[in-house]
C-alpha angles and dihedrals in degrees: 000000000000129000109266119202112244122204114195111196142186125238131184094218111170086339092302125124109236119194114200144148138235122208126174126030091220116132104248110073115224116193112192122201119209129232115246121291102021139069155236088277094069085064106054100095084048088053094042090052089052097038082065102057125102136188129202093194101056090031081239104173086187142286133295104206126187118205109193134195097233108223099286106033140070117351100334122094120264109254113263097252147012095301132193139198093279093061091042094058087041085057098053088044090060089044089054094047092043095041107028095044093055096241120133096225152010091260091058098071096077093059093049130071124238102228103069095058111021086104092050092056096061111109152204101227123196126181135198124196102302087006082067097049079070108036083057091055087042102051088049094045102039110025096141083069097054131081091176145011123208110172119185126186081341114179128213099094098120120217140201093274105252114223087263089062096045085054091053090054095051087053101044082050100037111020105099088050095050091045090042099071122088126290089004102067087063081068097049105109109041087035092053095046087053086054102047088046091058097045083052097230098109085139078077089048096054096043118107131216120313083007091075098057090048079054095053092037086045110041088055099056123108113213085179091111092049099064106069082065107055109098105165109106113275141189125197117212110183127168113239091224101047108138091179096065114359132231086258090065084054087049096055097054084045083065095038111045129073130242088008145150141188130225119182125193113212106211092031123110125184093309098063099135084058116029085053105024104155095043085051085049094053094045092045093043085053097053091050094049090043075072088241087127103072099225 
């Protein structure tokens, strides 16, 4: 692989600082949007496989890809209040019209017309685990602005909650007033972190501040509805051996959603994009040159 050269910038997006990177100079725009926890920063090798591919057949030059620390992680501000799914999309949608449109900031769009950079606008979207909580809002809300839709591991699929995730309830309702009693308050933080554990949901533990209600408000919603009316072209890459959100889940957006297909990597778990990055890169670039993708 070459080096690619990596530039990391600073937006004002909804008064909140983003941090995010640009790799590649190609001609179609690719935003990718992270998993929880983690940050712009586990995706650069993926970026820097598909900023290298090229197509004949669309004149495609690369790709220009825009990693983003989504509010609340990295280097970008927490978002001012317990958001959703809803105010996450909102927010990619504002980066979109800000970034894509070549404006330096929100209050620019009014002075500028439309017209001259609507095109520009139109996206590659990939989302990964939460990131495709709200790459699935976003595509139903805001087709007009995609030009493709790659999900992998998304969540939003709801289950039947298992008896791990009912624990976890009881302690996100009830866990300061139980630690919070004599003698057993001495034992909160390593006890908390055995119970969160067990009840699998140590992305909650490891949340701080205004980040653990969005988990709460996140991790409960049920995009189900959302995917019957997605129509911009769409692939599915999940990892066989994903455990977070299983290859069913996969399956059923396979059967809900329009003009889509379904990849599954074998060896592969819930960090696909970045366990195998140059085989995602490959699977994704071939999807795009089979002209599923409408440039």
């Amino acid at each position: 692989m070459k080096t690619v050269n990596i530039q990391e910038n600073r937006v004002k997006i909804d008064n909140l600082n983003i941090n995010y990177k640009i790799i590649g100079d190609g001609n179609i725009a690719i935003i990718l949007l992270h998993g929880w926890g983690v940050s712009s920063d586990k995706y650069s090798v993926l970026a820097e496989y598909l900023s290298e591919v090229k197509s004949e057949k669309l004149k495609v030059k690369s790709y220009r890809i825009y990693l983003l620390d989504l509010p609340g992680f990295g280097k970008s501000d927490n978002p001012p209040k317990s958001w959703g799914v809803d105010e996450y999309a909102e927010f990619v949608k504002d980066f979109t019209d800000v970034r894509l449109g070549g404006l330096a900031s929100k209050s620019d769009l009014e002075a500028r017309p439309p017209s001259k950079w609507q095109e520009n606008k139109r996206v590659i979207l990939i989302g990964h685990s939460f990131g495709g909580q709200i790459a699935i809002k976003f595509a139903a809300k805001y087709p007009e602005q995609l030009k493709a839709l790659i999900l992998t591991g998304a969540a939003g699929i709801k289950h039947s909650p298992t008896l791990k995730l009912k624990i976890f309830y009881i302690l996100a309702k009830t866990g300061k007033i139980i630690f919070s009693l004599p003698l057993i308050n001495k034992l909160e933080k390593p006890a908390q972190k055995l119970l969160y554990k067990t009840a699998r949901e140590k992305d909650y533990y490891h949340a701080q501040g205004i980040m653990k209600e969005v988990f709460k408000k996140v991790v409960g919603e049920d995009l189900s509805g959302y995917l019957d009316k997605i129509k911009t072209p769409t692939l599915l890459i999940w990892g066989k051996n994903d455990k977070s959100t299983p290859l069913a889940d996969g399956e059923i957006m396979k059967l809900k959603i329009e003009n889509c297909d379904l990849k599954i990597l074998d060896d592969a778990n819930h960090q696909a994009p970045y366990q195998y990055p140059e085989k995602f890169a490959k699977i994704a670039a071939e999807f795009i040159k089979k002209g599923r993708a409408i440039i």
